[in-house]
C-alpha positions as CSV (number, residue, x, y, z in Angstrom):
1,X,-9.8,27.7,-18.2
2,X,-6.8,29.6,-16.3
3,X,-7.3,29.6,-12.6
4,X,-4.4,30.4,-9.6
5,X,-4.6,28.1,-6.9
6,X,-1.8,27.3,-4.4
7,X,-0.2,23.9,-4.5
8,X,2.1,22.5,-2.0
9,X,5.5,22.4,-3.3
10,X,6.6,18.9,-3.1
11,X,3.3,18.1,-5.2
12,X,3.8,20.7,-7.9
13,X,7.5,19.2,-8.2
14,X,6.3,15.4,-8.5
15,X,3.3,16.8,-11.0
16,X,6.1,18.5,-12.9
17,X,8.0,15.5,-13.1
18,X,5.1,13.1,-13.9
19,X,4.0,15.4,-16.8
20,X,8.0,15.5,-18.4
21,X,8.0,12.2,-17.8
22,X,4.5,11.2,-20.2
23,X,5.4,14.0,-21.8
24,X,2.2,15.9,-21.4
25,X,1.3,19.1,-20.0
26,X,1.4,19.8,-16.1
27,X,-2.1,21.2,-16.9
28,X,-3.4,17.9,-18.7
29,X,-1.2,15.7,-15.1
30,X,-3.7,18.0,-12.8
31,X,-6.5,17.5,-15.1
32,X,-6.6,13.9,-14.1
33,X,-5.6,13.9,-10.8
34,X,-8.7,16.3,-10.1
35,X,-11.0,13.9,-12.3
36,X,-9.4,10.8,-10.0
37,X,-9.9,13.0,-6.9
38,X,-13.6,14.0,-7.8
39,X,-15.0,10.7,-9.1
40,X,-17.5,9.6,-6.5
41,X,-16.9,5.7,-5.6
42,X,-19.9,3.5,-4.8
43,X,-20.1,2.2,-1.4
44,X,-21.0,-1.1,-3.1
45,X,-17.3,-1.6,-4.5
46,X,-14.4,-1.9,-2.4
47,X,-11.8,1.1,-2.2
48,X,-8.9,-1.9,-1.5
49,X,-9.5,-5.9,-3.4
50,X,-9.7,-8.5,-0.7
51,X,-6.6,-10.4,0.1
52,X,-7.0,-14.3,0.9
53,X,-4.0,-15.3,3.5
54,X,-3.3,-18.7,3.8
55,X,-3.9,-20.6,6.9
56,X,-3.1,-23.8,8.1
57,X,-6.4,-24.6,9.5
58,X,-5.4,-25.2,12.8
59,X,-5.7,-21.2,14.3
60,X,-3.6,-19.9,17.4
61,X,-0.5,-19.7,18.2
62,X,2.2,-22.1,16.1
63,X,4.2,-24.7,19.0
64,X,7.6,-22.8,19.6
65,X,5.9,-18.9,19.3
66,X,6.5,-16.9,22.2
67,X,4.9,-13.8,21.5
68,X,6.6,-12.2,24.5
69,X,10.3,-13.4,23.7
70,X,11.3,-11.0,21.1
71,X,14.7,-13.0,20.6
72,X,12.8,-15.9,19.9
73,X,10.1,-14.5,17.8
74,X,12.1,-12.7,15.6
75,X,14.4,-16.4,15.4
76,X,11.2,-18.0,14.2
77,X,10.5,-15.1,11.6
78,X,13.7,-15.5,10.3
79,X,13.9,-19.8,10.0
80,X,12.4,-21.1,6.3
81,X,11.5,-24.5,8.3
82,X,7.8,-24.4,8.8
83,X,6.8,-23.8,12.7
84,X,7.0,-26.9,15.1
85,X,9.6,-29.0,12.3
86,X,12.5,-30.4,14.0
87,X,15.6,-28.3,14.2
């Protein structure tokens, strides 16, 4: 069906591009970005997957982590020897 709607023109670029780049039709790139847009999501599955962090067990702050010392907090961020090891 042929429709005129207005599209934002940093999104009709990046369409554009995505459809020379699958080599499709910018029709057939909008086709499934609408079907993506409009497919309704069950509030039993999750929009994001869970992410497990590790953790040491232990909880609070590491020995050495001054959370108000910038300097030193971003030291620790930046030393590969696990928090509290000798130096």
């Amino acid at each position: 069906m042929r429709t005129t709607v207005n599209i934002d023109d940093h999104l009709l670029a990046e369409a554009k591009v995505a459809a020379a780049r699958g080599h499709r039709s910018l029709g057939d790139v909008i086709d499934d970005a609408l079907r993506v847009a409009l497919t309704p999501r069950h509030p039993s599955e999750p929009s994001r997957r869970a992410v497990e962090l590790p953790v040491d067990g232990n909880g609070g702050l590491q020995p050495g982590v001054d959370l108000e010392n910038g300097a030193s907090l971003a030291a620790a961020l930046e030393d590969d020897r696990p928090f509290g090891a000798p130096s």
